[in-house]
BASE-645224 format. One record per residue: z, y, x of N, C-alpha, C, O in turn; residue in one letter. Coordinates in steps of 0.1 Angstrom, whole numbers, padded with zeros to 4 digits, always signed. Each point is the difference from the previous one (the first is absolute). Example, Ala and Ser with C-alpha at 12.3 -4.5 7.8 and 13.67 -1.06 7.14 Angstrom:
<recs>
+0078-0057+0132+0000+0012-0009+0000+0012+0009+0007+0000+0010A/-0014+0011-0014+0000+0011+0009+0008+0011-0008+0001+0011+0005S/
</recs>
This chain:
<recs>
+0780+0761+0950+0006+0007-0011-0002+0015+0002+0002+0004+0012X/-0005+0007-0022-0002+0009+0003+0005+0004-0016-0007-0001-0010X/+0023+0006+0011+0001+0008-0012+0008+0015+0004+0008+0003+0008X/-0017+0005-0021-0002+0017-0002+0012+0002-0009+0002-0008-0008X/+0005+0017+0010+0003+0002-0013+0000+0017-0002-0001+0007+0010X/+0003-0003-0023-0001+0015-0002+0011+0007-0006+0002+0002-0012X/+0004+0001+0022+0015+0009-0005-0002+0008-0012-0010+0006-0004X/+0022-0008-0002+0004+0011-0011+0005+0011+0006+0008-0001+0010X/-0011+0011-0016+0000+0017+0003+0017+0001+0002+0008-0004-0008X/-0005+0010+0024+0012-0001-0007+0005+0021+0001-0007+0010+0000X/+0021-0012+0001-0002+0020-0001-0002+0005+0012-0003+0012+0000X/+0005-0018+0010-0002+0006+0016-0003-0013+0011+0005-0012-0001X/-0013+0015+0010-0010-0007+0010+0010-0012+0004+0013+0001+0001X/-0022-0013+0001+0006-0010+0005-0008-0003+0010-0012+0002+0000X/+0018-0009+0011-0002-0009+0009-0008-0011-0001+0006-0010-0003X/-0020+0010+0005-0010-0011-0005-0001-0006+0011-0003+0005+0011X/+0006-0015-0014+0000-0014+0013-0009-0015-0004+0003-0010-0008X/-0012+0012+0016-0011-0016-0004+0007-0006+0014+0003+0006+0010X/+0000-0023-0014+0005-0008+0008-0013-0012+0002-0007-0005-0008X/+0008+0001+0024-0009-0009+0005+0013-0012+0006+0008+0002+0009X/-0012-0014-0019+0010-0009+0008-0004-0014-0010-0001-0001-0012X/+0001-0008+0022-0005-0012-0009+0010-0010+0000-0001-0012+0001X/+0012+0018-0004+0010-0015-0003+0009+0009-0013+0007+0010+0000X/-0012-0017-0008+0003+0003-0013+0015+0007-0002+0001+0011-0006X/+0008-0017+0011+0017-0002-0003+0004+0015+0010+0008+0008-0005X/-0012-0007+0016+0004+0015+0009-0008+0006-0010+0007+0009-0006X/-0020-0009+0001-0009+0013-0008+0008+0001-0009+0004+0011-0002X/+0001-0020-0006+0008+0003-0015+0012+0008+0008+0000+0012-0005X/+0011-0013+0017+0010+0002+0001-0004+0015+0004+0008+0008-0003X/-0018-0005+0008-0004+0015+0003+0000+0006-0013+0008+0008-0005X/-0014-0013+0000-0006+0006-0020+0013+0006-0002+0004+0012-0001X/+0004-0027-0001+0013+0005-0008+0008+0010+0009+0007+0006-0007X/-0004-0002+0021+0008+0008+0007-0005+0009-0006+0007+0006-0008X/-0023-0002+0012-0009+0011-0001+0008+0009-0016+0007+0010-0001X/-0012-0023-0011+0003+0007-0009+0009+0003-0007-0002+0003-0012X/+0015-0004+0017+0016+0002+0000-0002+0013+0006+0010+0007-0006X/-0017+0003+0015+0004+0010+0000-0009+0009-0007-0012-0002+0000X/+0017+0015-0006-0006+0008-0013-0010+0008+0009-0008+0005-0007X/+0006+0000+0022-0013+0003+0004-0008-0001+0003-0008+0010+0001X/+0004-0029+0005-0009-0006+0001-0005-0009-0008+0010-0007-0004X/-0022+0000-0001-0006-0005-0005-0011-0011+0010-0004+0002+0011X/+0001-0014-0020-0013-0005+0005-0010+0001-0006+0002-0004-0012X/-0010+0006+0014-0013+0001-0005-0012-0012+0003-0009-0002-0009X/+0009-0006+0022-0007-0012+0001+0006-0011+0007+0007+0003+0010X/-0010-0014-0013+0006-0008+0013-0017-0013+0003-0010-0004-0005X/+0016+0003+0013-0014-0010+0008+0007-0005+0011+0008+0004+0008X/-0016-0019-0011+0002-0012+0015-0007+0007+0008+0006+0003+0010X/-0021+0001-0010-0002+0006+0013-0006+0008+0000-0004+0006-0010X/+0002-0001+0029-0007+0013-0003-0009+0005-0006+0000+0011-0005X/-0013-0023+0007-0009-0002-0003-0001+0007-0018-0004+0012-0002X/+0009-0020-0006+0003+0005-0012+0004+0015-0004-0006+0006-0009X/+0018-0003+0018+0003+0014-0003-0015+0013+0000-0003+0009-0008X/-0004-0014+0021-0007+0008+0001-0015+0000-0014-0010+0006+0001X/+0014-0014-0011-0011+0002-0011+0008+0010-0008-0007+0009-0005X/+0021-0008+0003+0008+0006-0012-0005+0015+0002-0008+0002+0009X/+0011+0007-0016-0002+0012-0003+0013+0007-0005-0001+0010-0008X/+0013-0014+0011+0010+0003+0001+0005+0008+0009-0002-0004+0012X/+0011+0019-0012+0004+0007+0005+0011+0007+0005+0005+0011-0002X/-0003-0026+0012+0015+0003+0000+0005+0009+0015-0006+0001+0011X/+0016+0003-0014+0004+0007+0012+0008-0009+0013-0002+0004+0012X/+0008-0013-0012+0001-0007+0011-0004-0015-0006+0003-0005-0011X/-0009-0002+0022-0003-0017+0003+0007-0007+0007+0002+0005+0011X/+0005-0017-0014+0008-0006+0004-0010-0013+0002-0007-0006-0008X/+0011+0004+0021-0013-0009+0008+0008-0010+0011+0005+0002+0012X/-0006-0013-0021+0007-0013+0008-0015+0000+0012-0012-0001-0003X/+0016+0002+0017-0004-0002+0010-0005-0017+0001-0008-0003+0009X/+0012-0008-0017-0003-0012+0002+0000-0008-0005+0007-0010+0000X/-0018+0014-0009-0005-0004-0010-0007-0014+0000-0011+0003+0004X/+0011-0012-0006-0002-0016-0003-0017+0000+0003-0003-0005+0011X/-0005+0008-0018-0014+0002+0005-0006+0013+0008-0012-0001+0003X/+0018+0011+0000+0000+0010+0000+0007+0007+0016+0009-0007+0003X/-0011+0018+0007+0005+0001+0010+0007+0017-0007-0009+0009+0002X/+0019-0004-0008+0000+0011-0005-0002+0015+0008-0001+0011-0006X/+0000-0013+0020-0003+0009+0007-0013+0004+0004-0003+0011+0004X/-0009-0023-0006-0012+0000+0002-0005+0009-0014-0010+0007+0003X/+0015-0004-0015-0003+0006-0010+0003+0012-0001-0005+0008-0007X/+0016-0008+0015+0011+0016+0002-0010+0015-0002+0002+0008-0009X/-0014-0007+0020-0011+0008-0004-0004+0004-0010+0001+0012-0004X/-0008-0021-0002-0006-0003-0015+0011+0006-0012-0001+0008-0009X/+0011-0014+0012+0010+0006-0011+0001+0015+0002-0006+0007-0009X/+0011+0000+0020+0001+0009+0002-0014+0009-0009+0002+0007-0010X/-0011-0010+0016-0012+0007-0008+0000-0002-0012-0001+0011-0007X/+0002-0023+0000-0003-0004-0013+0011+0007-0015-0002+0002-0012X/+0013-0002+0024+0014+0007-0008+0004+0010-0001+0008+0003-0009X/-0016+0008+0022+0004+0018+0000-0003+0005-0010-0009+0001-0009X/+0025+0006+0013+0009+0002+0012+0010-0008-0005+0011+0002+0005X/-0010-0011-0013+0008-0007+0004+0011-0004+0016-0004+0004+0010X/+0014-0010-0009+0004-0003+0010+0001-0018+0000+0000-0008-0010X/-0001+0005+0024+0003-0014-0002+0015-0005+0009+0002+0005+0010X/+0007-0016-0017+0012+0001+0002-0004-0014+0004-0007-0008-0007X/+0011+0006+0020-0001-0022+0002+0009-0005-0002+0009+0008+0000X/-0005-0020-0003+0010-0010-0003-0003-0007+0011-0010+0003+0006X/+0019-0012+0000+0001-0011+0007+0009-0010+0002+0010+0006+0004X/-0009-0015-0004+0015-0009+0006-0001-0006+0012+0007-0009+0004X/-0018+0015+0005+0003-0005+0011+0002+0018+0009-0005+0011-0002X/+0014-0016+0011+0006+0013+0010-0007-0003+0015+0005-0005+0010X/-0020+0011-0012-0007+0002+0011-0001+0013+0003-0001+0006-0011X/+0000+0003+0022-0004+0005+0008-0009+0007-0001-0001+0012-0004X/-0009-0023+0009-0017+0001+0001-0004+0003-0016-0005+0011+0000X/+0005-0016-0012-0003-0001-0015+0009+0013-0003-0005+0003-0011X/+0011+0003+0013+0008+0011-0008-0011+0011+0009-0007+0007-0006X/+0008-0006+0019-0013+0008+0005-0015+0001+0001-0007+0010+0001X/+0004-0027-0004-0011+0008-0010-0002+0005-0013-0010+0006-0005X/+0021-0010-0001-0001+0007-0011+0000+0014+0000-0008+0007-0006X/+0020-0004+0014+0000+0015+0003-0011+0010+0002-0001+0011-0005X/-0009-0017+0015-0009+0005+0008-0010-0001-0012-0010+0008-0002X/+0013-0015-0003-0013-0006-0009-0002+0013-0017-0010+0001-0007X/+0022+0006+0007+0003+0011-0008+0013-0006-0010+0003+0007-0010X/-0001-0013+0010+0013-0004-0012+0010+0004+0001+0007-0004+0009X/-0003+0012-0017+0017+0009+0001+0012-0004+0004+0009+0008+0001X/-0008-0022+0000+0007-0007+0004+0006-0012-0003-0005-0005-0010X/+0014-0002+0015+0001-0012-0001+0011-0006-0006+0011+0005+0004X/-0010-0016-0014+0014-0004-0002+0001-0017-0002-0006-0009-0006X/+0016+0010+0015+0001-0016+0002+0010-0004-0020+0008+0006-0007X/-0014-0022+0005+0002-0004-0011+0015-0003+0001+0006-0002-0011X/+0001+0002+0021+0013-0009+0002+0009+0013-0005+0010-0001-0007X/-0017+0015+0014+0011+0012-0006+0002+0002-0019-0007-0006-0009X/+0017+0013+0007+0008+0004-0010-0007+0002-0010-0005+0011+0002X/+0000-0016-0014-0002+0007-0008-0006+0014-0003-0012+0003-0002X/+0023+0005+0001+0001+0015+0000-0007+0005+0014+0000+0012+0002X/-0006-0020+0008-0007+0007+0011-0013+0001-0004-0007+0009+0003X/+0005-0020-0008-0016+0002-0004-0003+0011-0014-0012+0003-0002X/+0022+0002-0006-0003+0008-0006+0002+0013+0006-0008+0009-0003X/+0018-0006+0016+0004+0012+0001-0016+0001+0012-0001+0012+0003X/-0008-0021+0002-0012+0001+0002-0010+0001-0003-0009+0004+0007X/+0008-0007-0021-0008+0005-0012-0001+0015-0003-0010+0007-0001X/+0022-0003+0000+0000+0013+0001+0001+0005+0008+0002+0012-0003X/-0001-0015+0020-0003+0011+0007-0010+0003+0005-0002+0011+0004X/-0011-0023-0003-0015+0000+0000-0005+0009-0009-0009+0008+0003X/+0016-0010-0017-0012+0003-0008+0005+0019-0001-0006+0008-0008X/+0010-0007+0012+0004+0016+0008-0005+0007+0010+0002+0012+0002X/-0009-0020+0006-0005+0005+0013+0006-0003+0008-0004+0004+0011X/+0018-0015-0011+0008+0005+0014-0002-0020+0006+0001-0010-0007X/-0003+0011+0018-0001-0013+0009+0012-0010-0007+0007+0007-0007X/-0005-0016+0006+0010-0011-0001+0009-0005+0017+0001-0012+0003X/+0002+0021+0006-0002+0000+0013+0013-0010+0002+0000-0008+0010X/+0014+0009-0022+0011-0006+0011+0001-0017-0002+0005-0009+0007X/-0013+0008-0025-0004-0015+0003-0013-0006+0000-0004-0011-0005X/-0003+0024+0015-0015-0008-0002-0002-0004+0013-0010-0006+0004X/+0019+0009+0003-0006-0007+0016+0014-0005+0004+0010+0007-0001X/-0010-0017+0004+0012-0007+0011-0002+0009+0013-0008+0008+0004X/+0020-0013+0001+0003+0011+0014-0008-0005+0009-0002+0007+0011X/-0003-0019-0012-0009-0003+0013-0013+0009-0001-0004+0008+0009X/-0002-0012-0024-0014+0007+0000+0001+0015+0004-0010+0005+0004X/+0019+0000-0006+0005+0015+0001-0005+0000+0017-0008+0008+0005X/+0014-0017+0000+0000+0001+0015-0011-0002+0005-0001+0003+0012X/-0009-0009-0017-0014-0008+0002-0004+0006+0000-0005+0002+0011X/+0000+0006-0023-0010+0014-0001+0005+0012+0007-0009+0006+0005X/+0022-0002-0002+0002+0008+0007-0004+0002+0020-0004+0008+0008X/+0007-0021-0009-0009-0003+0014-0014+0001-0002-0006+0006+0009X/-0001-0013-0020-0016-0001+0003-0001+0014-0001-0008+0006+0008X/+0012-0001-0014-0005+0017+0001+0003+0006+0012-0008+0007+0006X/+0023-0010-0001+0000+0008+0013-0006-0006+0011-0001+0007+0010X/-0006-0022-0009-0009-0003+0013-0013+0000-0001-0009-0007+0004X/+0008+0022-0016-0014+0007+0000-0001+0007+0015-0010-0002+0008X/+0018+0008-0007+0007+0007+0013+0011+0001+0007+0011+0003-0007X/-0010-0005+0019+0007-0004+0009+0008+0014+0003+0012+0000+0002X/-0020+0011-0001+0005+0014+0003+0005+0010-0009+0001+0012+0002X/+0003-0020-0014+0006+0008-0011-0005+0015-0004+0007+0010+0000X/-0020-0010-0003-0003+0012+0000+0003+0007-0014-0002+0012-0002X/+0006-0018-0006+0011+0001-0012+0011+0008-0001+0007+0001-0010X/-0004+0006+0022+0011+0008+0005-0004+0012-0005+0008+0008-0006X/-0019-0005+0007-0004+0015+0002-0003+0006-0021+0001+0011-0005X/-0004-0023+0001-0003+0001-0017+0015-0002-0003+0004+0007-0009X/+0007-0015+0016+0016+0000-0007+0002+0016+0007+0012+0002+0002X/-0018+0006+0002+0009+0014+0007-0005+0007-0010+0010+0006-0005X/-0017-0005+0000-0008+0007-0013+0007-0003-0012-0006+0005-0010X/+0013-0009+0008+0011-0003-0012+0011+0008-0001+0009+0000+0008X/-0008+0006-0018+0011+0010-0001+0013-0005-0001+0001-0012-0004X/+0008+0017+0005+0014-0007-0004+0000-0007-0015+0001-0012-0004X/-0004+0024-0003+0002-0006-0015-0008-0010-0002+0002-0007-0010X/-0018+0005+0020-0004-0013-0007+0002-0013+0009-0007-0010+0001X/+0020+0014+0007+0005-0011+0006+0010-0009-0008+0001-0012+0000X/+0006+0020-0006+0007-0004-0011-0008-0004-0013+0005-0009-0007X/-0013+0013+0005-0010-0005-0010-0003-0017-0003+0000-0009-0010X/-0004+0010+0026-0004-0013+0008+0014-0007-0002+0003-0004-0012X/+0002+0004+0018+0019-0009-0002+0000-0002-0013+0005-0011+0000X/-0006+0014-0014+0000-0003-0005-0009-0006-0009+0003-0003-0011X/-0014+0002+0015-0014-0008-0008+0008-0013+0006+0003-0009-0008X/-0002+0009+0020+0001-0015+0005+0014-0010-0006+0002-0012+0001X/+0005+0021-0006+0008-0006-0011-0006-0007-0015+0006-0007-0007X/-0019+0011+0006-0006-0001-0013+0005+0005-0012+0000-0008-0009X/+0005+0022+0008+0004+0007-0009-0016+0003-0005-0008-0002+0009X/+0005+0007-0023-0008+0004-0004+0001+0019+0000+0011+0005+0003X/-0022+0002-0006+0000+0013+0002+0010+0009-0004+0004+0009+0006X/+0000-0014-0021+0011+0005-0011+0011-0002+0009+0008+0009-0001X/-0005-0017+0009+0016-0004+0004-0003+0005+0016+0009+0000+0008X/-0022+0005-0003+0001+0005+0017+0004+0013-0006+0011+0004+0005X/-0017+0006-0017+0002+0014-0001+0015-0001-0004+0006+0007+0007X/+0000-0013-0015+0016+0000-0002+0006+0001+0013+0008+0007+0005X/-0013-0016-0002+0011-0005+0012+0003+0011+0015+0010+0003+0007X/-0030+0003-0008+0001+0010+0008+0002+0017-0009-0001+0011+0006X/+0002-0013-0017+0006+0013-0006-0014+0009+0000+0000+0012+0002X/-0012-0020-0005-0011+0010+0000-0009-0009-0014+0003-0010-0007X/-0015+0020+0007-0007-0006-0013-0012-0010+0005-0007+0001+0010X/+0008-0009-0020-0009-0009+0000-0016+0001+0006-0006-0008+0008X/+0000+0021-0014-0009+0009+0004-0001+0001+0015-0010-0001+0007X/+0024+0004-0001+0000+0005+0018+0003-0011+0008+0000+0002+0012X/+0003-0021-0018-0002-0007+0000-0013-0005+0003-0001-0005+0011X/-0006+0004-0018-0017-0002+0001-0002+0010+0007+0011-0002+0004X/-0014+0009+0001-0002+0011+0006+0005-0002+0019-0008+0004+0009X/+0015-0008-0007+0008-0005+0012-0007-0014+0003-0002-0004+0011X/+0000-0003-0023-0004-0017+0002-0015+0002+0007-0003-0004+0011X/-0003+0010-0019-0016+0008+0002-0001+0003+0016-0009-0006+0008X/+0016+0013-0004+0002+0007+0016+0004-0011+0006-0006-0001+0010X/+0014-0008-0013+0008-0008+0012-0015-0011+0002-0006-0002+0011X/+0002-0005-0025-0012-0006+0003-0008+0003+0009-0003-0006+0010X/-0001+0017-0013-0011+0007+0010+0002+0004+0011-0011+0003+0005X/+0022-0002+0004+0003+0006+0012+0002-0015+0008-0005-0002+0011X/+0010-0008-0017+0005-0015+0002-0013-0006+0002-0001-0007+0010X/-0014+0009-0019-0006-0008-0005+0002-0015-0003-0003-0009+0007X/+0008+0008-0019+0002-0008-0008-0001+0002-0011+0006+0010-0005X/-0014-0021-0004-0002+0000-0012+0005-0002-0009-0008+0000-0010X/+0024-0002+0007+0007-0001-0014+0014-0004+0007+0004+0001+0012X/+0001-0004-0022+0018+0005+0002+0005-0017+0005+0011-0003+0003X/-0024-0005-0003+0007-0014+0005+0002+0000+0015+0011-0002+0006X/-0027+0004-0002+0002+0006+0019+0002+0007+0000-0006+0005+0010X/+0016+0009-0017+0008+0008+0002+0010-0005+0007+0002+0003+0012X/+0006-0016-0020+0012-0004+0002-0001-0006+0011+0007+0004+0009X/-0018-0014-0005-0002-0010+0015-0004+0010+0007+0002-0003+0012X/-0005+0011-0012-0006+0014+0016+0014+0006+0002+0003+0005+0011X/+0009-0007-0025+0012+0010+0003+0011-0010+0010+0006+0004+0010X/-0007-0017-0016+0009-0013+0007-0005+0001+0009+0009+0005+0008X/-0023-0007+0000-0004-0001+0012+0005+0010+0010+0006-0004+0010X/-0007+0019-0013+0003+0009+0008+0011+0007-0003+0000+0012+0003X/+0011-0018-0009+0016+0004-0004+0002+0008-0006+0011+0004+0001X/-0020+0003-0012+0001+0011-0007+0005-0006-0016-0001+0006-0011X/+0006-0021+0014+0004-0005-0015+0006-0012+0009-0003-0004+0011X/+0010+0000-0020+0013-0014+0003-0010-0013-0006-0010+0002-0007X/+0014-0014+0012-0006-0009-0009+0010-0001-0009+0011+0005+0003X/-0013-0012-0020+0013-0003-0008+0007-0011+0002-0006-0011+0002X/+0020+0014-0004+0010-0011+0008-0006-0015-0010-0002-0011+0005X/+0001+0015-0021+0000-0007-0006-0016-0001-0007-0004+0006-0009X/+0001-0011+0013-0015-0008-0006-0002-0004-0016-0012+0002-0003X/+0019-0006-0004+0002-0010-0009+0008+0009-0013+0003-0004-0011X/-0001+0018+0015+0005+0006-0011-0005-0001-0013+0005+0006-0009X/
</recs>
């Protein structure tokens, strides 16, 4: 099955979401959540990956059932990625593994949402992907948190990571503390009483001094070395 469809104009940007999922009754129940709310839209849906990747549809996040009936959804994760930018890719799953939410992670997908959560979580992850900002407090279970936090630190035994966290200024310590909340940029500059602008600007620097590449191993480099809490609640 591979169906396109082509939105009507509406007066201000929506949320374009192509869905990968082959059981008919969850894809309709996505459709209809999806299009109950006035900022997002769907634009494709498809049984599999395979399929998605002929469309020419350009949506801003992919919702990608990881287990898919003929299909392994993470063996395609790549391919989408390329095929979709910049799109983001958001995974679905109903099983609570570990190992599968990390490679998804590693594999570049913004994050993860188990099918058993709320409704309203998988939209309020819709929109925080399709923003730039990780899906961090229900995209990883607290184990995986702890899994990757270790594989990274038994890179080295001697923490030489000390010397790149001394290079951090206060204010982008606090920066840090709150990415790992998964606030988005608009609500770190509120919250810290500065502009959005000196926001990116701080995110930019912390990256680079940390080396790490985006605000997801921001949050696992911050858990790992206490410069961020894990969240109590996973499942918000």
């Amino acid at each position: 099955m591979n169906r396109a469809r082509t939105p009507e104009p509406h007066p201000s940007r929506r949320i374009r979401v192509s869905i990968i999922e082959d059981h008919a009754i969850v894809r309709a129940g996505i459709r209809m959540l999806i299009e109950r709310e006035p900022g997002i839209e769907v634009v494709s849906e498809n049984t599999t990956a395979t399929e998605a990747l002929t469309t020419r549809v350009r949506p801003d996040v992919v919702l990608l059932d990881i287990s898919l009936r003929t299909e392994t959804g993470l063996d395609f994760l790549p391919q989408l990625l390329r095929h979709f930018a910049p799109a983001k890719v958001l995974v679905l799953t109903a099983v609570e593994d570990p190992e599968t939410q990390l490679l998804a992670i590693e594999g570049g997908a913004s994050g993860v949402v188990m099918k058993e959560q709320a409704p309203e979580v998988l939209v309020k992850a819709i929109q925080a992907v399709s923003s730039g900002e990780p899906w961090i407090g229900s995209a990883l279970s607290t184990a995986a948190l702890h899994k990757l936090s270790r594989a990274k630190g038994d890179k080295s035994r001697t923490d030489p990571e000390a010397a790149k966290i001394a290079l951090l200024t206060p204010r982008e310590r606090e920066v840090i503390a709150v990415v790992t909340r998964g606030l988005n940029g608009a609500r770190i500059a509120r919250e810290l009483k500065i502009s959005e602008a000196t926001v990116r600007h701080h995110i930019t620097s912390i990256l680079s001094k940390l080396e790490v590449s985006n605000k997801l191993e921001l949050a696992v480099y911050a858990f790992h070395h206490g410069l961020g809490q894990l969240p109590e609640d996973l499942n918000r």
